[in-house]
C-alpha positions as a printed Julia matrix, in Angstrom:
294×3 Matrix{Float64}:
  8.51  -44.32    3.78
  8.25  -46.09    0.62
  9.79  -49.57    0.1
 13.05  -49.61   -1.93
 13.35  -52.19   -4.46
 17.27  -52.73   -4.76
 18.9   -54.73   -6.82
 22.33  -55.95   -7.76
 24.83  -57.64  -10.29
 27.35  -60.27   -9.81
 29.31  -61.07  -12.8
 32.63  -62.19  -14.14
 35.0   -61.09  -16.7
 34.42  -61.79  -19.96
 37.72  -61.01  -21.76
 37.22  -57.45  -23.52
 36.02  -53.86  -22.25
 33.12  -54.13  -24.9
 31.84  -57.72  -24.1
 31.84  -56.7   -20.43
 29.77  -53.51  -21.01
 27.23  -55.18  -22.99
 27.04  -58.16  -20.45
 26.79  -55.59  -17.91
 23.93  -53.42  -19.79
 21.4   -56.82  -20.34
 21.77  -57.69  -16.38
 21.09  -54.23  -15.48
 17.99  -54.47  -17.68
 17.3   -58.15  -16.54
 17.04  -56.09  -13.26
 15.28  -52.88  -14.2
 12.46  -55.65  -15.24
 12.18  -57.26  -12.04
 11.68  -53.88  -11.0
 14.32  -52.59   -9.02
 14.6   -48.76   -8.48
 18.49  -48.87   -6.99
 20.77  -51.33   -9.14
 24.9   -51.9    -7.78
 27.38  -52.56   -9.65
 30.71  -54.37   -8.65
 33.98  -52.47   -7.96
 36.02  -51.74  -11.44
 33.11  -54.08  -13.01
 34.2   -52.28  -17.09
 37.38  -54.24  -17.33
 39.08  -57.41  -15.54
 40.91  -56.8   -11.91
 44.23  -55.32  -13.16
 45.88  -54.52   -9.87
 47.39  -57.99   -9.95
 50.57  -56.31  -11.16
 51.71  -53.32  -11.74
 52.34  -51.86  -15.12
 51.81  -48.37  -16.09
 50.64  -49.16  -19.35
 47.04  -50.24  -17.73
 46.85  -45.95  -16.92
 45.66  -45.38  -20.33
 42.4   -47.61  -19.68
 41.77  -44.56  -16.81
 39.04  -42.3   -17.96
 37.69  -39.04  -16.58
 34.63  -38.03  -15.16
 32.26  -36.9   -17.12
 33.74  -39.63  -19.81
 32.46  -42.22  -22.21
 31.7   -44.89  -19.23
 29.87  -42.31  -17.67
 27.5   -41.48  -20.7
 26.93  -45.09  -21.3
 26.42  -46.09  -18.07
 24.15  -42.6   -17.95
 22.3   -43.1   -20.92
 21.44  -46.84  -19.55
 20.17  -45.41  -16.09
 17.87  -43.03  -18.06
 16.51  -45.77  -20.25
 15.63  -47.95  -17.23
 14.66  -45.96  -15.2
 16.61  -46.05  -12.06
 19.31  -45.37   -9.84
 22.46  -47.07  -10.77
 26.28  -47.33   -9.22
 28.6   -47.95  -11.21
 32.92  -48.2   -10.7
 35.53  -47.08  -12.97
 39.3   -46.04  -12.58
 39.28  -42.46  -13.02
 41.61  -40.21  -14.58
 41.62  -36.92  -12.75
 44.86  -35.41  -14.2
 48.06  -36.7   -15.79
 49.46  -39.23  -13.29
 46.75  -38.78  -10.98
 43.9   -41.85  -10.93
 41.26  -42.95   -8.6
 38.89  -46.23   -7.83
 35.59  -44.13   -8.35
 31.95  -45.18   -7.51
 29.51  -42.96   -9.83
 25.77  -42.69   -9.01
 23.75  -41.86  -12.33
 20.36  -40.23  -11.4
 17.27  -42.16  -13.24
 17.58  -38.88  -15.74
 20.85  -40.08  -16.68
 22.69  -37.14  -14.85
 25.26  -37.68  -12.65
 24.13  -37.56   -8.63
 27.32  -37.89   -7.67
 30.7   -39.85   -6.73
 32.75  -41.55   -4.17
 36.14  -41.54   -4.26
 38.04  -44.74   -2.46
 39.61  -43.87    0.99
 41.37  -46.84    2.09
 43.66  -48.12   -0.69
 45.23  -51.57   -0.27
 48.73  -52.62   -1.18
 48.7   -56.64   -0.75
 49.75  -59.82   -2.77
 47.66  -59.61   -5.45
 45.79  -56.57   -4.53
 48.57  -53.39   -6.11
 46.5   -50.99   -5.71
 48.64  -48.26   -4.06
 50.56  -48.67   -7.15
 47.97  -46.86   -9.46
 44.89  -45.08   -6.93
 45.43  -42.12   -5.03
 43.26  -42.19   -1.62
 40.14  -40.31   -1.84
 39.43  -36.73   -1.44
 36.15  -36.43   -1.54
 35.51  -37.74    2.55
 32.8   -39.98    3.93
 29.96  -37.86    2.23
 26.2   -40.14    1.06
 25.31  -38.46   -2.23
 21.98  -37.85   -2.04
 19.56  -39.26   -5.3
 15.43  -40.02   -5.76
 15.52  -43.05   -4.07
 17.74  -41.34   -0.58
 20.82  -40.9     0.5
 23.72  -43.71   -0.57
 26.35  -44.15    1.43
 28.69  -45.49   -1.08
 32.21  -46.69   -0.35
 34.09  -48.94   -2.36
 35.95  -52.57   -1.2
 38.66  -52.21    1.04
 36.78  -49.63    3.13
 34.43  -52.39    3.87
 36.73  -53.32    6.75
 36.34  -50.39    8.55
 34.01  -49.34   10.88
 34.73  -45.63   10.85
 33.81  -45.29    7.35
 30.79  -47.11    7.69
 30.14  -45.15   11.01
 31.08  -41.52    9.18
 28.59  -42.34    6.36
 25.7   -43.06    8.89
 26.59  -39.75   10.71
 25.59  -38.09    7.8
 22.68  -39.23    7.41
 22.85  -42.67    4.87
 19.97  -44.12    3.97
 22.0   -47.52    3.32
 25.71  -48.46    2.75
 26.78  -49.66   -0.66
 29.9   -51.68   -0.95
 31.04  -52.2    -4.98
 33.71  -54.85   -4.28
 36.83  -57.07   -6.11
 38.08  -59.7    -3.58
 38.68  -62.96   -3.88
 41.12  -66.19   -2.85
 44.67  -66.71   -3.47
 44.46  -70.15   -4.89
 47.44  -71.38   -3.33
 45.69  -71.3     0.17
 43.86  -74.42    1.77
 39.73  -74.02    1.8
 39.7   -73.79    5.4
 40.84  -70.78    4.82
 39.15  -69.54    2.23
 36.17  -70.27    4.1
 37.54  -68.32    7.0
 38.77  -65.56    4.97
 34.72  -65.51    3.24
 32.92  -65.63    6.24
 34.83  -62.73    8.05
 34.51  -60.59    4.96
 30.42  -61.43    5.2
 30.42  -60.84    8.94
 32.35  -57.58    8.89
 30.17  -56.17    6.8
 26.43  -57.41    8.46
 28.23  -56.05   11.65
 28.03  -52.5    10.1
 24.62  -53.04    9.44
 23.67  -53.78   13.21
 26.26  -50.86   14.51
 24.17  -48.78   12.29
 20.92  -49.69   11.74
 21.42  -49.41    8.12
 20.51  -51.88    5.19
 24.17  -52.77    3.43
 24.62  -53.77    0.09
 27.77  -55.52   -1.2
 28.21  -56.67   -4.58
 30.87  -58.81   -5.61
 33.21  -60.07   -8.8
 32.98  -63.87   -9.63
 35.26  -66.38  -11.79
 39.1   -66.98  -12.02
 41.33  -63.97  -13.15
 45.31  -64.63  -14.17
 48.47  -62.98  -13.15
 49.22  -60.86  -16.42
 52.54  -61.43  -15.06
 52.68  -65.09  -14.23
 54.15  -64.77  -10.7
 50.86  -66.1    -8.78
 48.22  -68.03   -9.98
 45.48  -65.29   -9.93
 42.5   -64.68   -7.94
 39.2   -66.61   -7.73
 36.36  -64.36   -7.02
 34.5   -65.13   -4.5
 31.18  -63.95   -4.96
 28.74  -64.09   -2.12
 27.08  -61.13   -3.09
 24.48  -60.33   -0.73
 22.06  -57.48    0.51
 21.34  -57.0     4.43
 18.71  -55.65    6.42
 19.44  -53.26    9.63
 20.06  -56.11   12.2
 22.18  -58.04    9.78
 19.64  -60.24    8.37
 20.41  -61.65    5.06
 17.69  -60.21    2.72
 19.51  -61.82   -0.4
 22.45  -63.74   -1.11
 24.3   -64.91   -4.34
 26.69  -68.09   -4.45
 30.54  -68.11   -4.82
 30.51  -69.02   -8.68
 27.03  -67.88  -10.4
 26.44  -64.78  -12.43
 23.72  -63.6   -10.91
 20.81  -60.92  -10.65
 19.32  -60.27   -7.5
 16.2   -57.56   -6.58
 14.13  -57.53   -3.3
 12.54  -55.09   -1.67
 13.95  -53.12    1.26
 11.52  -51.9     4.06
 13.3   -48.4     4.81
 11.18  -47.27    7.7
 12.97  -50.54    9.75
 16.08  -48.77   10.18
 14.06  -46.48   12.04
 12.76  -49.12   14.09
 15.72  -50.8    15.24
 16.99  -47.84   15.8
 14.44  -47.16   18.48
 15.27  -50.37   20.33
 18.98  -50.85   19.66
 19.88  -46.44   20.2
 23.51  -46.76   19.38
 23.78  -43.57   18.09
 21.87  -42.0    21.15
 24.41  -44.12   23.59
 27.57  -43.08   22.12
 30.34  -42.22   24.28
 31.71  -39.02   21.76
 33.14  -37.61   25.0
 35.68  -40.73   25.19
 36.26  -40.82   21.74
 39.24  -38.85   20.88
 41.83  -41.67   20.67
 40.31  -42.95   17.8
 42.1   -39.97   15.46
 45.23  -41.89   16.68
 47.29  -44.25   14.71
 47.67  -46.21   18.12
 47.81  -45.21   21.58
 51.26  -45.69   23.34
């Protein structure tokens, strides 16, 4: 197998839809350059983090699929070169909107999308008020540089979706992320609250022998509404091999552009000597389609 070169983009908001984009266009070059193949985006990364509060006036910054982020964001794959994920809030129909990873092909063409499965509805994080779960299942959309397991944020917490995505044969997970601290809380817990979002996510890597990728928002967003005192973005970007070794990692605060190269024939490898897969109980399994078992 060839090695992947994979990069990713950590940035914050910079205060208008067109600022962002362009922002976002000269890092994804910056990282084209270095000479990435694969390049991540972060989750929603067009616009700020709007599901702070909820107000149905935000619905009209939904767009469809094929749309005009799409074509930019198509156009810009093309013109580097590579495979890039991007995240928008899709429209799919009047009153109907998703959190949508898109995968643009290096011809520009759309390889395919991910629709978010597990929506949260938290302080903060209103996102049941405007998403409607995915539809589209725990599918890897396959593209020239393999198959991506994409998922988006909140499904980072769970196992199964990792687990699902591996089943069907992912080359790597890809996690396009918004999360962040409530600013009211003490740093020992925002420490805690960082480290089990890093170690949730390496531990899908070692359940699956799988390189993860998980690109995070930085910087301090404000309540529209005034009620809280925002989110801080955490950052902490980072990329992971298949036993949860850190192959690169961003800081809490920096925008940053990150490329390395990922050896794809090791998730073979451990895969020989850790056989997770081949020791699977599936016999024992069938509680786990249970909400809980009483």
């Amino acid at each position: 197998m060839t090695p992947l070169k994979i990069g990713f983009v950590q940035q914050a908001w910079t205060g208008s839809r067109d600022t962002m984009i362009a922002s976002t266009a000269r890092l994804v070059r910056q990282a084209a350059q270095q000479g990435a193949n694969l390049v991540c985006l972060q989750e929603l990364h067009t616009g700020s983090y709007f599901c702070q509060t909820e107000d149905v006036a935000v619905c009209d910054q939904a767009e469809p699929v094929p749309g005009p982020s799409t074509a930019f964001f198509g156009d810009l794959a093309k013109d580097c070169g590579i495979v890039l994920v991007t995240s928008l809030f899709e429209r799919r129909a009047p009153g109907l909107f998703h959190n949508t990873a898109v995968v643009h092909e290096r011809d520009g063409s759309i390889a395919g999308r991910y629709r978010k499965m597990h929506i949260p509805d938290d302080p903060g994080f209103y996102e049941k008020f405007y998403f409607t779960p995915g539809d589209l299942g725990f599918t890897p959309i396959d593209t020239s540089v393999g198959r991506l397991g994409v998922l988006v944020c909140w499904d980072q917490w769970y196992p199964e979706a990792a687990r699902l995505m591996a089943m069907a044969g992912a080359d790597l997970l890809i996690y396009p992320t918004a999360i962040g601290w409530n600013p009211h809380d003490e740093a020992a817990e925002h420490a805690r609250q960082r480290e089990a979002w890093i170690t949730i996510q390496r531990a899908h890597a070692v359940a699956n022998g799988l390189p993860v990728v998980s690109v995070n928002r930085i910087g301090h967003e404000a309540d529209p509404s005034g009620v809280s005192k925002g989110i801080r973005f955490w950052g902490s970007s980072f990329i992971a091999g298949p036993q949860g070794e850190f192959l690169a990692q961003a800081d809490t605060e920096s925008e940053t552009v990150q490329v390395v190269t990922v050896d794809r024939q090791r998730s073979d490898d451990v895969r020989r000597i850790w056989p997770f897969l081949r020791d699977r109980r599936i016999d024992a399994y069938g509680d786990l389609v249970k909400r809980w078992r009483d």
